[in-house]
PDB file of the backbone (N, CA, C, O) and the ligand in Angstrom, with CONECT records:
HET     ZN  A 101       1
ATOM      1  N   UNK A   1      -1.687   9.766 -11.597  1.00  0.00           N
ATOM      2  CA  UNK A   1      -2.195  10.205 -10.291  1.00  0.00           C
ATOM      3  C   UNK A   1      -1.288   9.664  -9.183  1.00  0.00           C
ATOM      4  O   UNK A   1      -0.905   8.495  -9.144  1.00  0.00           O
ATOM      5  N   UNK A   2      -1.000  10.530  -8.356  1.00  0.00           N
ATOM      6  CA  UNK A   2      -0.165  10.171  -7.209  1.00  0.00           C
ATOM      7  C   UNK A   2      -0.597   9.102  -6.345  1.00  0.00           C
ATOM      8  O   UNK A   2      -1.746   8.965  -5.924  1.00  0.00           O
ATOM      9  N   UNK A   3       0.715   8.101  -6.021  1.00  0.00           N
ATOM     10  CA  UNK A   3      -0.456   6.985  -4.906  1.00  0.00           C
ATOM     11  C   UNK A   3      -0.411   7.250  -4.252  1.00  0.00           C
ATOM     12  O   UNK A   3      -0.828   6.328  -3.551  1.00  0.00           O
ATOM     13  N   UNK A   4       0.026   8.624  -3.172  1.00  0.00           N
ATOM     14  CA  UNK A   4      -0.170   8.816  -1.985  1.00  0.00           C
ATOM     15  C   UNK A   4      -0.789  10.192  -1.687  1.00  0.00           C
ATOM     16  O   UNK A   4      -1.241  10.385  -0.558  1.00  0.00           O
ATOM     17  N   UNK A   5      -0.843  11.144  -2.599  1.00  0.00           N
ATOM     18  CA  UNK A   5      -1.682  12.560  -2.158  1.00  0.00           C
ATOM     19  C   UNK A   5      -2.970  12.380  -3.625  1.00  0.00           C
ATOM     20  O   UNK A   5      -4.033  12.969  -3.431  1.00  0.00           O
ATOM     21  N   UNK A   6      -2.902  12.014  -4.265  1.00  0.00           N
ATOM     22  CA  UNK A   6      -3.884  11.825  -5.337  1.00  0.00           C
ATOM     23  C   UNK A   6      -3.681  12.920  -6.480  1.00  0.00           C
ATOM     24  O   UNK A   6      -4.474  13.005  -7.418  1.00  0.00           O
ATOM     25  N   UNK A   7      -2.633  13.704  -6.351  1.00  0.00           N
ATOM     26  CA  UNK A   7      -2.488  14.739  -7.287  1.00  0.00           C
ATOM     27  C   UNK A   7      -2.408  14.126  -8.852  1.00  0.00           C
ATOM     28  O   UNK A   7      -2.023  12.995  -9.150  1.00  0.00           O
ATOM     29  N   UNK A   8      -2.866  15.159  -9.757  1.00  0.00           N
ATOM     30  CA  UNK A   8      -2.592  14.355 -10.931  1.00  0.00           C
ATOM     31  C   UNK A   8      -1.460  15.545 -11.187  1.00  0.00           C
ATOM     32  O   UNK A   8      -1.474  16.711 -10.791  1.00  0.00           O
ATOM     33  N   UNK A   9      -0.286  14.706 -12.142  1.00  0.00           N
ATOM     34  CA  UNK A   9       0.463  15.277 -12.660  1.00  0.00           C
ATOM     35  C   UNK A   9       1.051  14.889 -14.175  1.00  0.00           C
ATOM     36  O   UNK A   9       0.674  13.915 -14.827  1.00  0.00           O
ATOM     37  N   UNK A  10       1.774  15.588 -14.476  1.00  0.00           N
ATOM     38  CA  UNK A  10       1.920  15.250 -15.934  1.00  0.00           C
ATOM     39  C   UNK A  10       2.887  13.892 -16.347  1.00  0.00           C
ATOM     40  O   UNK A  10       3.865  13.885 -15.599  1.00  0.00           O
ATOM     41  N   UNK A  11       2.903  13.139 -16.975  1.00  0.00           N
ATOM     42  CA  UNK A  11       3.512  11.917 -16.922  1.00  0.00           C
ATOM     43  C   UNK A  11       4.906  12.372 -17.925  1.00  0.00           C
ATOM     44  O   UNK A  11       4.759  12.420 -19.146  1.00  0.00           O
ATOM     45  N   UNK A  12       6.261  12.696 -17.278  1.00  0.00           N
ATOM     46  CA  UNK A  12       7.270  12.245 -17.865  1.00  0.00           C
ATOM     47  C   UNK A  12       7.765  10.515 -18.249  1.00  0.00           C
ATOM     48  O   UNK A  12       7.844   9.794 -19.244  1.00  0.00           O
ATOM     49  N   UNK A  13       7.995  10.439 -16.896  1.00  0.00           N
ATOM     50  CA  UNK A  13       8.452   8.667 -16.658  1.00  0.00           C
ATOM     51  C   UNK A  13       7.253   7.870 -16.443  1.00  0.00           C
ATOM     52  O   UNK A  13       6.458   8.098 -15.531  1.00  0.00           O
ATOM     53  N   UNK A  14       7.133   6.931 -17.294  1.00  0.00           N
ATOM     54  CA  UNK A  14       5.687   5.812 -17.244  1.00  0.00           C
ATOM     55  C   UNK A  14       6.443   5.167 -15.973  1.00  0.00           C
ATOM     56  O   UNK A  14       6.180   4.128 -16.578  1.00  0.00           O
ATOM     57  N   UNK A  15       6.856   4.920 -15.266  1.00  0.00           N
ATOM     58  CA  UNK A  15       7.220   4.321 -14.273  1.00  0.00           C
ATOM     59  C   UNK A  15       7.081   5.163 -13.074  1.00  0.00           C
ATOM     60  O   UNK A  15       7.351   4.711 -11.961  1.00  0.00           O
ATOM     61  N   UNK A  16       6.550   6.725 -13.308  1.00  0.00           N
ATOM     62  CA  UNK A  16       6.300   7.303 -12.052  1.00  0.00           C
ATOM     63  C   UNK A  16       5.034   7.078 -11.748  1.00  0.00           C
ATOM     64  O   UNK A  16       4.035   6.974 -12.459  1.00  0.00           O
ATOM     65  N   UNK A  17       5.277   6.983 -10.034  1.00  0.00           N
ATOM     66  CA  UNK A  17       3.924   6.905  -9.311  1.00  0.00           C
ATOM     67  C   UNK A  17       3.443   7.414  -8.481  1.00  0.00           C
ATOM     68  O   UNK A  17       2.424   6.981  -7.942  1.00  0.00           O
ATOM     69  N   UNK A  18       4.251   8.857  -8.021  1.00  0.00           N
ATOM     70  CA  UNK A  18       3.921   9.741  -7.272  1.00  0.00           C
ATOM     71  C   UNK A  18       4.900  11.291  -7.885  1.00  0.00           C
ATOM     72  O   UNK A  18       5.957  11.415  -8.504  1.00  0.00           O
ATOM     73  N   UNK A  19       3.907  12.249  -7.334  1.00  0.00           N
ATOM     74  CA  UNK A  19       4.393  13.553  -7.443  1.00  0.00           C
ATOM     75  C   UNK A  19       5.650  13.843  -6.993  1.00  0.00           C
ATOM     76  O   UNK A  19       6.220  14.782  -7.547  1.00  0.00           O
ATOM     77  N   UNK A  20       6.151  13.326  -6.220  1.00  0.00           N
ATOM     78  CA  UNK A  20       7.353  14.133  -5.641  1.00  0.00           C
ATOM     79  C   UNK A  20       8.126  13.524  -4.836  1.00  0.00           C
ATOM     80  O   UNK A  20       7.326  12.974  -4.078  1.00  0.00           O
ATOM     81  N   UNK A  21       9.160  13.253  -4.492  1.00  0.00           N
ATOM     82  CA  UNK A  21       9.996  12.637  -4.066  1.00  0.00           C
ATOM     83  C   UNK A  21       9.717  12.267  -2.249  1.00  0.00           C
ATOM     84  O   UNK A  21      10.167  11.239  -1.743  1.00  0.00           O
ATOM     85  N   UNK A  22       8.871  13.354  -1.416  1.00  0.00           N
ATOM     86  CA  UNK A  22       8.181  13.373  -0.541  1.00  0.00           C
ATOM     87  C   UNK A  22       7.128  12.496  -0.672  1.00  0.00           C
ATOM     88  O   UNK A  22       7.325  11.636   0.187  1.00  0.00           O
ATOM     89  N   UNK A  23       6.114  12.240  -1.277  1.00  0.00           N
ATOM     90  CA  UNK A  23       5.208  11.556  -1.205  1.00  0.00           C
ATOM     91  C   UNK A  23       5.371   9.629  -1.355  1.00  0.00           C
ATOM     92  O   UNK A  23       4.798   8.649  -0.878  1.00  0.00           O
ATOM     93  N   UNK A  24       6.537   9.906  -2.336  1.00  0.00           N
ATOM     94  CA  UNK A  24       7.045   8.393  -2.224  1.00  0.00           C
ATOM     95  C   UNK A  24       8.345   8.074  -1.270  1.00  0.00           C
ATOM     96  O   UNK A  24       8.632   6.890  -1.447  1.00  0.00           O
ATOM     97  N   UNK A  25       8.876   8.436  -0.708  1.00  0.00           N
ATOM     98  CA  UNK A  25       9.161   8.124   0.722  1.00  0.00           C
ATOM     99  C   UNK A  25       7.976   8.472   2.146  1.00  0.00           C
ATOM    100  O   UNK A  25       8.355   8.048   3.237  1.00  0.00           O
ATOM    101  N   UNK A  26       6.748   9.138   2.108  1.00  0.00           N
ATOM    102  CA  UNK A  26       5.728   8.440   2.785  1.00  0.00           C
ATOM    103  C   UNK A  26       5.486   7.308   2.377  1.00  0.00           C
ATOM    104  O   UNK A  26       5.880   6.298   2.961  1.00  0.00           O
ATOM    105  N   UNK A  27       4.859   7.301   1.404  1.00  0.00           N
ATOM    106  CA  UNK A  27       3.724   6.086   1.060  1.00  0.00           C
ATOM    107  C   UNK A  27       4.911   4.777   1.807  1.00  0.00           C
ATOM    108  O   UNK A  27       4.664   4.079   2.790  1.00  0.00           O
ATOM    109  N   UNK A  28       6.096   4.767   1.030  1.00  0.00           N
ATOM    110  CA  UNK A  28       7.009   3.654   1.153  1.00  0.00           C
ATOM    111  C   UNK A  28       7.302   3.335   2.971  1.00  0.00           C
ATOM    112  O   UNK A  28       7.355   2.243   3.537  1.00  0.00           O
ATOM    113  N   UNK A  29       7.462   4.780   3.583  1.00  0.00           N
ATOM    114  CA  UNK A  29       7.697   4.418   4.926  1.00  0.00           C
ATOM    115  C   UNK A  29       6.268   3.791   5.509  1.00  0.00           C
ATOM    116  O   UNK A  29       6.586   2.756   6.095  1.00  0.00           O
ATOM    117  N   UNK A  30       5.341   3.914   5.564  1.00  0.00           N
ATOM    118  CA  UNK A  30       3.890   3.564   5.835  1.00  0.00           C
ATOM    119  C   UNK A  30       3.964   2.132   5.404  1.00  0.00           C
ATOM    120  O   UNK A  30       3.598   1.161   6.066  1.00  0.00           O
ATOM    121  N   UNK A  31       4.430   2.133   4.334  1.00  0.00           N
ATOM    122  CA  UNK A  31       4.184   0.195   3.791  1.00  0.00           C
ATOM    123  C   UNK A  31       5.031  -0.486   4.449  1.00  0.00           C
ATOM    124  O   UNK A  31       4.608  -1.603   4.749  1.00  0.00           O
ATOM    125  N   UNK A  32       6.396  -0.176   4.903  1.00  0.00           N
ATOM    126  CA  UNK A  32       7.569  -1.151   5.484  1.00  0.00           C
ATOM    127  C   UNK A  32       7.067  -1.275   6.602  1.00  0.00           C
ATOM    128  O   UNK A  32       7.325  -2.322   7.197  1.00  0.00           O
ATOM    129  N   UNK A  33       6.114  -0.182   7.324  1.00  0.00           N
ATOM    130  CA  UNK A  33       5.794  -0.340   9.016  1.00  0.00           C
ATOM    131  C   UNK A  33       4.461  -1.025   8.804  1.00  0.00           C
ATOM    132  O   UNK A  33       4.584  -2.130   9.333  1.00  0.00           O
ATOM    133  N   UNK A  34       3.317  -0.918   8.320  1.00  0.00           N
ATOM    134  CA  UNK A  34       2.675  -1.872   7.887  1.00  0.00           C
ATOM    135  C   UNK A  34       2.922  -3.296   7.442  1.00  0.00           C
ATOM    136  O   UNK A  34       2.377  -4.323   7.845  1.00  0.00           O
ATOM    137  N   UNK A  35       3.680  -3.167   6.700  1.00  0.00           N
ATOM    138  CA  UNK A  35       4.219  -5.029   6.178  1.00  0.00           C
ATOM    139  C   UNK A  35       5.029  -5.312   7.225  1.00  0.00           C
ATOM    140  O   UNK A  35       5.498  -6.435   7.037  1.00  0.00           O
ATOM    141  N   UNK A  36       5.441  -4.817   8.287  1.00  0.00           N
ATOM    142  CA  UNK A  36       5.974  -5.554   9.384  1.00  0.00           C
ATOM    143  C   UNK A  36       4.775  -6.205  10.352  1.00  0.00           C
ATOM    144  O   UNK A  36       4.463  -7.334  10.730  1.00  0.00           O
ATOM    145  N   UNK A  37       4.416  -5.210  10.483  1.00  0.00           N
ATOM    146  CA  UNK A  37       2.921  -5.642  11.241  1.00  0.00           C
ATOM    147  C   UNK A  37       2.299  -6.960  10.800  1.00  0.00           C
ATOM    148  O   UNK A  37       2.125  -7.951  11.509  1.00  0.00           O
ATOM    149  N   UNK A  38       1.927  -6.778   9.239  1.00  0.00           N
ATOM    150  CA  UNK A  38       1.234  -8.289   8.293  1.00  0.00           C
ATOM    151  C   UNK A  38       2.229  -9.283   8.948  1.00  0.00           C
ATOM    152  O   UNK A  38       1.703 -10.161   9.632  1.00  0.00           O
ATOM    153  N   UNK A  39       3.551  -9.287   8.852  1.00  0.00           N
ATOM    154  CA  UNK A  39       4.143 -10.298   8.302  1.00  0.00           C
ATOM    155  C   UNK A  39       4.076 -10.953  10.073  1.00  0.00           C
ATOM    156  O   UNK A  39       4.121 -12.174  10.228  1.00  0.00           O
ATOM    157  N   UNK A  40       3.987 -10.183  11.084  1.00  0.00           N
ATOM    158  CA  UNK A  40       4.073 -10.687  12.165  1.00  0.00           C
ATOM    159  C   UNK A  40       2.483 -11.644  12.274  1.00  0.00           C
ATOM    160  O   UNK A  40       2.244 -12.759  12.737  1.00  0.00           O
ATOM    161  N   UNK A  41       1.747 -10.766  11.716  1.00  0.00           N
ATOM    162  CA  UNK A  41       0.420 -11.237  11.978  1.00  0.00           C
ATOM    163  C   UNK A  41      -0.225 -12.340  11.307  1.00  0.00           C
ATOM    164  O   UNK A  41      -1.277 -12.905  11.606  1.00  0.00           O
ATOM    165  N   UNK A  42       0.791 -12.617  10.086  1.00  0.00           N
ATOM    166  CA  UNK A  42       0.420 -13.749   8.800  1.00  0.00           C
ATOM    167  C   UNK A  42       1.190 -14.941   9.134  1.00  0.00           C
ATOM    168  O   UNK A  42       0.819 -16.087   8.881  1.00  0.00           O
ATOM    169  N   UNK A  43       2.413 -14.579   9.784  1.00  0.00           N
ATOM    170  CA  UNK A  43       3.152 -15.880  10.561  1.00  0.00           C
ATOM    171  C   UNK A  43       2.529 -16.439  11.624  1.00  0.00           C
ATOM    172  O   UNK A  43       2.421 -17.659  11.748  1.00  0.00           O
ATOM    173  N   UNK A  44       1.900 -15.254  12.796  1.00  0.00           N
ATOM    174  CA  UNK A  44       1.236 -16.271  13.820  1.00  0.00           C
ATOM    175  C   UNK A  44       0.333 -17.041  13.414  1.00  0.00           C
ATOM    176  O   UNK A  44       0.253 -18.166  13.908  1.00  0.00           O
ATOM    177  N   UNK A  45      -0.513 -16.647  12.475  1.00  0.00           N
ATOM    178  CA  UNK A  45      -2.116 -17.723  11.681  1.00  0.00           C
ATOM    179  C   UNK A  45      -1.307 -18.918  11.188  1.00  0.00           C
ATOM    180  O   UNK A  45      -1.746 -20.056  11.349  1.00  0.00           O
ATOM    181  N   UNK A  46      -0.124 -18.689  10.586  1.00  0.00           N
ATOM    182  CA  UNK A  46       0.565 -19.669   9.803  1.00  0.00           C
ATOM    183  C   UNK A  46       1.019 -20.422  11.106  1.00  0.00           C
ATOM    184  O   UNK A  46       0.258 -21.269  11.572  1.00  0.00           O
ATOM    185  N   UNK A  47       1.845 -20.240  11.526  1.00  0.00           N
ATOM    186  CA  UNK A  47       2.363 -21.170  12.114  1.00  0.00           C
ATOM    187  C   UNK A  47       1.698 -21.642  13.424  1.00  0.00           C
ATOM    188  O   UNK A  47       2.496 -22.242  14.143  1.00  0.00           O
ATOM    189  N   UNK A  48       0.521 -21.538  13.901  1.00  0.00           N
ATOM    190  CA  UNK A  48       0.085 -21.656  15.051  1.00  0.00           C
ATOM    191  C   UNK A  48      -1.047 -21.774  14.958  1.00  0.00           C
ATOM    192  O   UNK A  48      -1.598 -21.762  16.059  1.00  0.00           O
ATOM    193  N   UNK A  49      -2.049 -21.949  13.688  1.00  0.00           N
ATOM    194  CA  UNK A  49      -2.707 -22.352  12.995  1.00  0.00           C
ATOM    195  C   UNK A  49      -4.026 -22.354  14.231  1.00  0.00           C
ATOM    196  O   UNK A  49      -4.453 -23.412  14.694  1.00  0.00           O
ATOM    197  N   UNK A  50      -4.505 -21.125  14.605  1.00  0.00           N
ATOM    198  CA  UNK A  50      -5.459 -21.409  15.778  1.00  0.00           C
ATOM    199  C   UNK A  50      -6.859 -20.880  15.067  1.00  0.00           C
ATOM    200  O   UNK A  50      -6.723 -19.952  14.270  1.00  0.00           O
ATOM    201  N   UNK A  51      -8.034 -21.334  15.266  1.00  0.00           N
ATOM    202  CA  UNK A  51      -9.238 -21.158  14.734  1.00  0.00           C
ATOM    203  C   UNK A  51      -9.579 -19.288  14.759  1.00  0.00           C
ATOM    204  O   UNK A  51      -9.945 -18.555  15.677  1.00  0.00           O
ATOM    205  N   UNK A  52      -9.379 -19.116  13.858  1.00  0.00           N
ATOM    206  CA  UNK A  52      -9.961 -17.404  13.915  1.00  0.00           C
ATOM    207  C   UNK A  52      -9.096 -16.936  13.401  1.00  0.00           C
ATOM    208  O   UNK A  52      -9.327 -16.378  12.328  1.00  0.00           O
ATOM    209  N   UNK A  53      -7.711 -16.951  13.930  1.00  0.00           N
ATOM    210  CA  UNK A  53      -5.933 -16.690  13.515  1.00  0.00           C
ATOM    211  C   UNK A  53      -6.038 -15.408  12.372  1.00  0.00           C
ATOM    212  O   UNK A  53      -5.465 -14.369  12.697  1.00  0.00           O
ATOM    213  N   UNK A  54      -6.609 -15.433  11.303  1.00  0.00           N
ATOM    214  CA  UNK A  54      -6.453 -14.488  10.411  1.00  0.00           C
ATOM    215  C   UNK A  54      -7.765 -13.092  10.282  1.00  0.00           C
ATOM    216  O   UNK A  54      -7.998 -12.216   9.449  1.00  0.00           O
ATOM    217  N   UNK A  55      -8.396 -13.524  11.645  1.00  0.00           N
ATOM    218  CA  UNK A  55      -9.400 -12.350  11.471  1.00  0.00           C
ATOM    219  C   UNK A  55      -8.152 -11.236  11.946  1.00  0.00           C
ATOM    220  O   UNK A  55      -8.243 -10.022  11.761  1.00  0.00           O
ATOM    221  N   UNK A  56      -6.890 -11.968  12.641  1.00  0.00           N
ATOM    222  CA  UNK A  56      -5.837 -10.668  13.276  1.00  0.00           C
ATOM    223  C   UNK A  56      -5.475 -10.192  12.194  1.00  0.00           C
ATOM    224  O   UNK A  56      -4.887  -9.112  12.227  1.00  0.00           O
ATOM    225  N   UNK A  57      -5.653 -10.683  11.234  1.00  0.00           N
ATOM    226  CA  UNK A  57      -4.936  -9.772   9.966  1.00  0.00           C
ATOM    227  C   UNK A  57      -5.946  -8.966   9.242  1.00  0.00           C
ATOM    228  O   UNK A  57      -5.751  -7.764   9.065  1.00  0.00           O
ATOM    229  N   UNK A  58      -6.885  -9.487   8.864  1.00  0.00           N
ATOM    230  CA  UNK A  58      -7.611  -8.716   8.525  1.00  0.00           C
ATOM    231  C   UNK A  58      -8.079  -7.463   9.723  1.00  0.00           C
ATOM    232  O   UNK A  58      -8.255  -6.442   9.059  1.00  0.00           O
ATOM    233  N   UNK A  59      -8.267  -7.248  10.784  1.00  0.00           N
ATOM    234  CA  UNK A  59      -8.136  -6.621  11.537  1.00  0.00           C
ATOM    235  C   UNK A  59      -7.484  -5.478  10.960  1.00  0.00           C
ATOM    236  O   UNK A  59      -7.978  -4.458  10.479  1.00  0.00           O
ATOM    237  N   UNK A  60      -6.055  -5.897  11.120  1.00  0.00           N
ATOM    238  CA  UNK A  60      -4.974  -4.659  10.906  1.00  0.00           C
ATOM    239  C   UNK A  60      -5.503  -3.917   9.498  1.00  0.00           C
ATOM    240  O   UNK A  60      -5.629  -2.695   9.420  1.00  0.00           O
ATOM    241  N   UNK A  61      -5.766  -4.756   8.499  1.00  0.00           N
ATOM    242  CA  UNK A  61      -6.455  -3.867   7.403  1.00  0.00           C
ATOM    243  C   UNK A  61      -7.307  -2.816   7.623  1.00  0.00           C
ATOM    244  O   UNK A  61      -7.266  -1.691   7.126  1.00  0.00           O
ATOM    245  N   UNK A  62      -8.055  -3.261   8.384  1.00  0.00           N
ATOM    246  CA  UNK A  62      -8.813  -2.220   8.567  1.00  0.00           C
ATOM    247  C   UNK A  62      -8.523  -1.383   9.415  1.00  0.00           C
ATOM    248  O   UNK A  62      -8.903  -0.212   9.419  1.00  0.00           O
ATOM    249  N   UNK A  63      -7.902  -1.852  10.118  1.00  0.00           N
ATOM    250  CA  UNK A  63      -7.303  -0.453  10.998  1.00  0.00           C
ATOM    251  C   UNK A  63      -6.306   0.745  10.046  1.00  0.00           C
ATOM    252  O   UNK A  63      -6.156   1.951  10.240  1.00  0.00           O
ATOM    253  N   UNK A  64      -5.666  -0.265   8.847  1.00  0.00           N
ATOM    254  CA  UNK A  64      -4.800   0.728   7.832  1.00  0.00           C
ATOM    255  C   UNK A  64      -6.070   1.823   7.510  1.00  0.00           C
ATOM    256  O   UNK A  64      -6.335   2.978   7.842  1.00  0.00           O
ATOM    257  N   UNK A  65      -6.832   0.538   6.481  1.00  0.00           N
ATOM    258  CA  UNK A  65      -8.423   1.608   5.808  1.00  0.00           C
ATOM    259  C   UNK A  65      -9.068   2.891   6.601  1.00  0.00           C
ATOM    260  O   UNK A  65      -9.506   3.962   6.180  1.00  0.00           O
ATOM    261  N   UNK A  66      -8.956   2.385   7.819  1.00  0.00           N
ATOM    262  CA  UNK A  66      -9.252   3.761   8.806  1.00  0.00           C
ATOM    263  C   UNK A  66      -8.265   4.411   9.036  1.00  0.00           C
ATOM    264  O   UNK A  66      -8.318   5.511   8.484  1.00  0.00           O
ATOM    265  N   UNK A  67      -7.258   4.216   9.678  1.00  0.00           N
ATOM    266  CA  UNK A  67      -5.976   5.505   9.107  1.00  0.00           C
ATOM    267  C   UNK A  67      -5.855   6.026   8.267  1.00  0.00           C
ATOM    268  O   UNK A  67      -5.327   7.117   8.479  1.00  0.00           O
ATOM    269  N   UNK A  68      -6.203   5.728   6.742  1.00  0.00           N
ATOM    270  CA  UNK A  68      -6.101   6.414   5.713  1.00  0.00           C
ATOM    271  C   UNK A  68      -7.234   7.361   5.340  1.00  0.00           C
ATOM    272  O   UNK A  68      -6.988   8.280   4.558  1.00  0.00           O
ATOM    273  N   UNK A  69      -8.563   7.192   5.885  1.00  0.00           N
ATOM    274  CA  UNK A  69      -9.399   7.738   5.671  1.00  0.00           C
ATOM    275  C   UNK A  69      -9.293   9.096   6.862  1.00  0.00           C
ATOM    276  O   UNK A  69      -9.203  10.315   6.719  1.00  0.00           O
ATOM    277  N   UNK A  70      -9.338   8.428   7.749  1.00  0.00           N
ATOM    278  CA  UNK A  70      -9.027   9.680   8.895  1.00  0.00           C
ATOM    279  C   UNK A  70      -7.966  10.644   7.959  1.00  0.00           C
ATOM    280  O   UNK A  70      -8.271  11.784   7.609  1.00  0.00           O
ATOM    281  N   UNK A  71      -7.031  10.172   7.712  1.00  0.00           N
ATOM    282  CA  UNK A  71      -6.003  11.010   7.398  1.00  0.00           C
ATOM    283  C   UNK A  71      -5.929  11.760   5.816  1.00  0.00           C
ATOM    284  O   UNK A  71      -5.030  12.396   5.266  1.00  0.00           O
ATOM    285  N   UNK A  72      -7.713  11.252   5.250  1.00  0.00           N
ATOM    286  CA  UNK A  72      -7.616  11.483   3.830  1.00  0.00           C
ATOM    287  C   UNK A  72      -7.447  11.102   2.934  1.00  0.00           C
ATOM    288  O   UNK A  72      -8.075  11.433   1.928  1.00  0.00           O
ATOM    289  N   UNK A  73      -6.166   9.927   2.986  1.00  0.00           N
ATOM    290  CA  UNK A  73      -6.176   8.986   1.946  1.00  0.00           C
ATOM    291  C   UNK A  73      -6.771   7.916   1.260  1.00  0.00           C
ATOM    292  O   UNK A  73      -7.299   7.149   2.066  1.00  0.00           O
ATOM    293  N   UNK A  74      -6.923   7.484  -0.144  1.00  0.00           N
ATOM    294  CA  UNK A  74      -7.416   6.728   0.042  1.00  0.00           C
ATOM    295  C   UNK A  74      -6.531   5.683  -0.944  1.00  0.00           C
ATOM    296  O   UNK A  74      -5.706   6.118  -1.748  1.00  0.00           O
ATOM    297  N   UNK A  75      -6.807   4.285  -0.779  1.00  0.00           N
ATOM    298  CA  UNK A  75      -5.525   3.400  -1.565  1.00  0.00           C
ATOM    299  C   UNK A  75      -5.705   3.524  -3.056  1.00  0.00           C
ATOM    300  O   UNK A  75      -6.700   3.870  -3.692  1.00  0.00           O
ATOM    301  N   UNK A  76      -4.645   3.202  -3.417  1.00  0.00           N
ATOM    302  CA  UNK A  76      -4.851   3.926  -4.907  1.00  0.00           C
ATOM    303  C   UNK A  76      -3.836   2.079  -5.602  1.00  0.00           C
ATOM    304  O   UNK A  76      -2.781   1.707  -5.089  1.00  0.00           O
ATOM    305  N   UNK A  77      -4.304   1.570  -6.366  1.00  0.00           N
ATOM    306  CA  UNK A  77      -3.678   0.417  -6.580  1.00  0.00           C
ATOM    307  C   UNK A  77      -2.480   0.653  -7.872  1.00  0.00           C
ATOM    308  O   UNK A  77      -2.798   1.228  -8.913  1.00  0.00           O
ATOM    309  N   UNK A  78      -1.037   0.105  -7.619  1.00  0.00           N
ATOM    310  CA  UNK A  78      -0.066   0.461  -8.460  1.00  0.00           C
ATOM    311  C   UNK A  78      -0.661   0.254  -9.861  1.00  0.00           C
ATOM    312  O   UNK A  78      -1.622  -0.431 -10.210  1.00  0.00           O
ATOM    313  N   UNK A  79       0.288   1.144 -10.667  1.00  0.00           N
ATOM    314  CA  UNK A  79       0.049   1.472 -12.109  1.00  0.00           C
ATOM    315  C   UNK A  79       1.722   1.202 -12.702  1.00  0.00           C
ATOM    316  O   UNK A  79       1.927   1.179 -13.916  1.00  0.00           O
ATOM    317  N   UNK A  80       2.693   1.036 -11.846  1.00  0.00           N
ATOM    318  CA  UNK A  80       4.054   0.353 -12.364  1.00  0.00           C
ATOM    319  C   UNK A  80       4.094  -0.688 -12.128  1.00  0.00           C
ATOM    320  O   UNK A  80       4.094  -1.122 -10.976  1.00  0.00           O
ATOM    321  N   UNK A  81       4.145  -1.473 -13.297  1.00  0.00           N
ATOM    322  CA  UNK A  81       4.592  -3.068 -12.989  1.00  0.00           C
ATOM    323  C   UNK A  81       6.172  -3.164 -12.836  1.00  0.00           C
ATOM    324  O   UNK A  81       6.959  -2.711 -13.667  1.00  0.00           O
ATOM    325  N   UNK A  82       6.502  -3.768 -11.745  1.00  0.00           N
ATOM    326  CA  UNK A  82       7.995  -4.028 -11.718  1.00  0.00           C
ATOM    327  C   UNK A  82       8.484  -4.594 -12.371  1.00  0.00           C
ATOM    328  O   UNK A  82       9.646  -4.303 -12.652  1.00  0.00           O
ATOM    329  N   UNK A  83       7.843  -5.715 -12.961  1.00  0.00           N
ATOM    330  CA  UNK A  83       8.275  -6.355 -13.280  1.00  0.00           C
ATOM    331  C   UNK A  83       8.914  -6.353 -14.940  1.00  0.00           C
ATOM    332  O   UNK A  83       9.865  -7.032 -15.329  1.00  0.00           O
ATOM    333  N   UNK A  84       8.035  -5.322 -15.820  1.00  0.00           N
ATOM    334  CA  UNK A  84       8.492  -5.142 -16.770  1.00  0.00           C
ATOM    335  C   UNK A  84       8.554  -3.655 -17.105  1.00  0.00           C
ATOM    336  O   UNK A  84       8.425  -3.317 -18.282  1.00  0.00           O
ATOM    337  N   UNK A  85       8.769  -2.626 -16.026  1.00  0.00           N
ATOM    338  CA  UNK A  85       9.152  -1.481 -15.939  1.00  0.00           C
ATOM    339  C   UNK A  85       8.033  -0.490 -16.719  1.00  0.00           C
ATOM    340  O   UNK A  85       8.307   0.518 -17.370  1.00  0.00           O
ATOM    341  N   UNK A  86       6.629  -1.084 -16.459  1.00  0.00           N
ATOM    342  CA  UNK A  86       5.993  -0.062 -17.451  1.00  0.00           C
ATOM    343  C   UNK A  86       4.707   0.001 -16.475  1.00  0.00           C
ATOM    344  O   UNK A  86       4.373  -0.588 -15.447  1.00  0.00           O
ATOM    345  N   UNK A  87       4.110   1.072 -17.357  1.00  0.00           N
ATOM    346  CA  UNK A  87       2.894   1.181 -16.820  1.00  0.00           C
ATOM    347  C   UNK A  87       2.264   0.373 -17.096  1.00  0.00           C
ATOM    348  O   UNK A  87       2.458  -0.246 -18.142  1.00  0.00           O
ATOM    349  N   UNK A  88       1.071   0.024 -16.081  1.00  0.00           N
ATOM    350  CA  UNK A  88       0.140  -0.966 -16.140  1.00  0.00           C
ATOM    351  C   UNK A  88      -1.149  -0.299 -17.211  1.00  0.00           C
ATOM    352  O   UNK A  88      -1.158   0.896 -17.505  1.00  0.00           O
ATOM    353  N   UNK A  89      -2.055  -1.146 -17.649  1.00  0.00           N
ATOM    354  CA  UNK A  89      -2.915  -0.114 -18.628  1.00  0.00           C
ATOM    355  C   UNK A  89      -4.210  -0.096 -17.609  1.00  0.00           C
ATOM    356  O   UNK A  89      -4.492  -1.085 -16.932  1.00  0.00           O
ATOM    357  N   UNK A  90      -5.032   1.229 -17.565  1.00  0.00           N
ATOM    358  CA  UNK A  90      -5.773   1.180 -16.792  1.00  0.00           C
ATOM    359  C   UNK A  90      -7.167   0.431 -17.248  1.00  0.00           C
ATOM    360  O   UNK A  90      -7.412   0.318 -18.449  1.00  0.00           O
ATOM    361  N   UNK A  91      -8.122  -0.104 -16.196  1.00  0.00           N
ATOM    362  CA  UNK A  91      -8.753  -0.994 -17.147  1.00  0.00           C
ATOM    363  C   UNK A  91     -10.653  -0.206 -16.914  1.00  0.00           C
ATOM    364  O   UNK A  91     -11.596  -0.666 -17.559  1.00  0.00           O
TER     365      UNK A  91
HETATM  366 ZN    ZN A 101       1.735  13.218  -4.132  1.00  0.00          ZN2+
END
């Protein structure tokens, strides 16, 4: 199943995780502009350590969770492990 339109498709490569070459340059552009956001927002809690500090992050989550829903999507959790190039088994 695609992680970014939900299509199911037929599995050539156990290492694929989306339909089409379009859908995984969304998903991927969405995560780099997102994980910029975290990483700004996980450093200020970190380093400035102020009482509340990480409700800003969680915040942004949910602001993702509602973008994605507005927009239809919904998160779909990886099924390629990088680390040993395979599919994950579903559980
Ligand atoms: Zn897709």
């Amino acid at each position: 199943m695609c992680r970014e339109c939900g299509a199911v498709y037929t599995v050539t490569d156990l290492a694929q995780e989306f339909c089409s070459p379009f859908c995984r340059v969304a998903w991927n552009n969405r995560a780099r502009l997102r994980g910029a956001k975290l990483y700004e927002a996980v450093m200020t809690w970190r380093v400035l350590r102020q009482p509340g500090g990480f409700a800003a992050v969680t915040a942004l989550v949910s602001d993702f969770l509602d973008e994605d829903r507005a927009a239809g999507r919904r998160w779909r959790p990886r099924t390629f492990n990088p680390k040993t190039g395979r599919r994950e088994r579903r559980k």
